[in-house]
C-alpha positions as a printed Julia matrix, in Angstrom:
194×3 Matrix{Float64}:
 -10.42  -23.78  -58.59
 -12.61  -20.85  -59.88
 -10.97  -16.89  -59.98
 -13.3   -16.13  -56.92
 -11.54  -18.74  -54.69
  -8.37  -18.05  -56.16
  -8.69  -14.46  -55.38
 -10.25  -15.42  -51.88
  -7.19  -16.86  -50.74
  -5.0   -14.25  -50.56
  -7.26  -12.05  -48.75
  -7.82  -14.74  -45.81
  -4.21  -14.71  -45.21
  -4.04  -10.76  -45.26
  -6.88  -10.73  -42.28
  -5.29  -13.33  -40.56
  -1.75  -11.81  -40.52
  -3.69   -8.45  -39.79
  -5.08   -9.63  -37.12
  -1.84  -11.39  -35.53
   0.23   -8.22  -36.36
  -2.34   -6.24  -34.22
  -2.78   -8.7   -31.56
   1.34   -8.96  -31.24
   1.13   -5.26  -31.08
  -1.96   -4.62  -28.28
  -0.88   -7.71  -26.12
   2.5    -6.77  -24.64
   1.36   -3.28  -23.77
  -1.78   -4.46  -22.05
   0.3    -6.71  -20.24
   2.79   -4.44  -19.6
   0.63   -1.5   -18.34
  -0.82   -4.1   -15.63
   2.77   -5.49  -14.69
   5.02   -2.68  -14.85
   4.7    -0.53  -11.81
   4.58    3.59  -13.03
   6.74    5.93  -11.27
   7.34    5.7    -7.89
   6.26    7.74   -4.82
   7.61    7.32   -1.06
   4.7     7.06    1.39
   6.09    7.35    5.1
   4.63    7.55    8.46
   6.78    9.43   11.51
   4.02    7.72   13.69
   5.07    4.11   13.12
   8.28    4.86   11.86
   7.8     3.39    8.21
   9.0     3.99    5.3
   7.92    2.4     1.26
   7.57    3.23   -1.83
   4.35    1.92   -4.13
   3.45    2.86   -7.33
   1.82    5.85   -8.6
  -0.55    4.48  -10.09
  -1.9     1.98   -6.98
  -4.47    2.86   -4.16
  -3.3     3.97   -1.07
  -5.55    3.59    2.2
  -4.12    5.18    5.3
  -5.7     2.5     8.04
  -4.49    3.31   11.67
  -6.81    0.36   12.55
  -5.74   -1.92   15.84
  -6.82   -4.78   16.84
  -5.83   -6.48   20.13
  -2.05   -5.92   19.62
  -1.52   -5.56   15.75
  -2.29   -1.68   14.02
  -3.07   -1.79   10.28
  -0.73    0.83    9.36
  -1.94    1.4     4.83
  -3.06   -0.95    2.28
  -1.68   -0.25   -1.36
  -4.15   -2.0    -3.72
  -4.09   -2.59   -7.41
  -5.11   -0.59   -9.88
  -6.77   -2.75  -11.84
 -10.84   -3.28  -11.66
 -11.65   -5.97   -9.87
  -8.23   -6.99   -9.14
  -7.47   -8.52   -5.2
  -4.05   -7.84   -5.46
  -2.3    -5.55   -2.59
  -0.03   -5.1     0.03
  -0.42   -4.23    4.0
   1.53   -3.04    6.23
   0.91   -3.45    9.97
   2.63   -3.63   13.16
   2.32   -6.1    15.76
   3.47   -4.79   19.61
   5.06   -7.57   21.21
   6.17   -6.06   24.31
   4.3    -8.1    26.38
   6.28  -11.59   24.98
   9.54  -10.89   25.91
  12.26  -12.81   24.87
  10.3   -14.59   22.0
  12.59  -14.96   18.91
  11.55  -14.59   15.53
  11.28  -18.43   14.59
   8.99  -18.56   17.97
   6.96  -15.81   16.37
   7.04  -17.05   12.42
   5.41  -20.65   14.53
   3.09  -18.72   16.44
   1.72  -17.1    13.43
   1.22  -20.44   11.24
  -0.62  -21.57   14.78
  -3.04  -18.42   14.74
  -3.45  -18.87   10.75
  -4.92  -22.34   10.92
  -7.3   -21.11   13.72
  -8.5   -18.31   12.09
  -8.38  -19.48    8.89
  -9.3   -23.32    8.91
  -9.01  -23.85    5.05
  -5.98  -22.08    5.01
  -2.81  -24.29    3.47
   0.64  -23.68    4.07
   2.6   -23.69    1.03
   6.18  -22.36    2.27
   7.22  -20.69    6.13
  10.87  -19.88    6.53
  13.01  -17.61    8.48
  16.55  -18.59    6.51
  17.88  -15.8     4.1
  14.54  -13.61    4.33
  15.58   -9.95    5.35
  13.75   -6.9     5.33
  14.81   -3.2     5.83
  18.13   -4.74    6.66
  16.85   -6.94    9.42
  16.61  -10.71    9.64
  12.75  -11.97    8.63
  10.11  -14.87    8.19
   8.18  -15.17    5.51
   5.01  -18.04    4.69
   3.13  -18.19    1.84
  -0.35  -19.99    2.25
  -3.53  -20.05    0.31
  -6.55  -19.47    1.92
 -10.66  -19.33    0.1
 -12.7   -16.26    0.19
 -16.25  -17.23   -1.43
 -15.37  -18.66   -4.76
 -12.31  -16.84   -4.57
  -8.64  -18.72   -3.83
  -6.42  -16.64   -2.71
  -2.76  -16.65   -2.17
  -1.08  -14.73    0.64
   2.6   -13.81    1.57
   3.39  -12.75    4.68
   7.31  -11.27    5.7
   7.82   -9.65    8.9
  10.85   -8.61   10.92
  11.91   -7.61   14.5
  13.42   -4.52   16.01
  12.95   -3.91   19.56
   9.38   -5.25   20.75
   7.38   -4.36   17.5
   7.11   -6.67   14.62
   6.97   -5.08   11.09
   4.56   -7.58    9.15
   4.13   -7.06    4.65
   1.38   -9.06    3.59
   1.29   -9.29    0.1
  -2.4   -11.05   -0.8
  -3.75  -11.62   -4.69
  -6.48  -13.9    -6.25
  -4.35  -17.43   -6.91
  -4.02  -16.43  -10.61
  -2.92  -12.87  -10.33
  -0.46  -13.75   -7.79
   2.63  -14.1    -9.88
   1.6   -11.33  -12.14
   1.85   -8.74   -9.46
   4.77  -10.83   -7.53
   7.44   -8.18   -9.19
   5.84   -4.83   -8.48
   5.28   -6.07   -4.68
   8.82   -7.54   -4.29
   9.75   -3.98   -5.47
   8.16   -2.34   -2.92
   8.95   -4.89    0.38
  12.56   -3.97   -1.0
  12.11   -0.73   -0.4
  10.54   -0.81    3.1
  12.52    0.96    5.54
  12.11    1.4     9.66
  12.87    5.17   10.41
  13.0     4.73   14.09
């Protein structure tokens, strides 16, 4: 070996453990600023009787939107470009199906889904230990294609009186688990106010 390569070889190893130092050091905060909801803010509507918190940093889109029984109440979406994660929240009036339970309705739903959506595919639908806002709830997760796009959907809804409250939690298949904590957060924090 020469002096140049001698010399040469130290200074390889100082870029590469440069480089890894700075990667190491970029990486978790990238990740973290994605994952990692910022602080907290309480939207609630006296209309519909809802109460949740989202992040600070997320969209918010008042909706108000009904159609045939079900009103899109808001849509909290990602901030992140490009990014298909968010979470709905809508009410279904079910006063005209009296006496239908909550499995009857979790079936119903998995029904509609594979009419509406005929390349939808049922990964998971239970109604065992699933509560929200203190109440007893379904939940189903399916994945469903939009364009090029697979996406993956979770849906939890519960009962009080003849309304359904229905979260549905929808991301691109390989976001999904990334935002899974930040929208858990928030469907824990969902309260009925009236």
């Amino acid at each position: 070996m020469d002096t140049k390569e001698i010399l040469s070889i130290p200074c390889v190893i100082v870029v590469i453990i440069s480089t890894s130092l700075i990667t190491t050091a970029i990486m978790p905060h990238t990740l973290l600023a994605q994952t990692t909801p910022a602080n907290l803010l309480t939207y609630q509507n006296s209309t519909f009787g809802i109460k949740i918190q989202y992040p600070s940093n997320w969209e918010k889109q008042e909706n108000g939107t009904r159609q045939d029984t079900q009103t899109d109440i808001v849509t909290f979406l990602s901030p992140v470009i490009n990014s298909r994660a968010n979470l709905d929240v809508s009410i279904d009036d079910i006063s005209g199906e009296k006496g239908i339970s909550l499995t009857q309705y979790a079936n119903q739903n998995i029904a509609d889904l594979n009419q509406s959506l005929p390349d939808a595919k049922l990964i998971a639908s239970n109604t065992n230990n699933v509560v929200i806002a203190g109440l007893p709830a379904y939940r189903m997760v399916y994945t469903s294609a939009d364009g090029s796009t697979i996406l993956k959907t979770m849906e939890i809804g519960a009962m009080k009186g003849d309304k359904v409250y229905i979260l549905t939690y929808e991301a691109a298949m390989q976001e999904y688990a990334k935002y899974l904590p930040v929208i858990q957060r928030m469907i824990d924090s969902f309260q009925i106010t009236k």
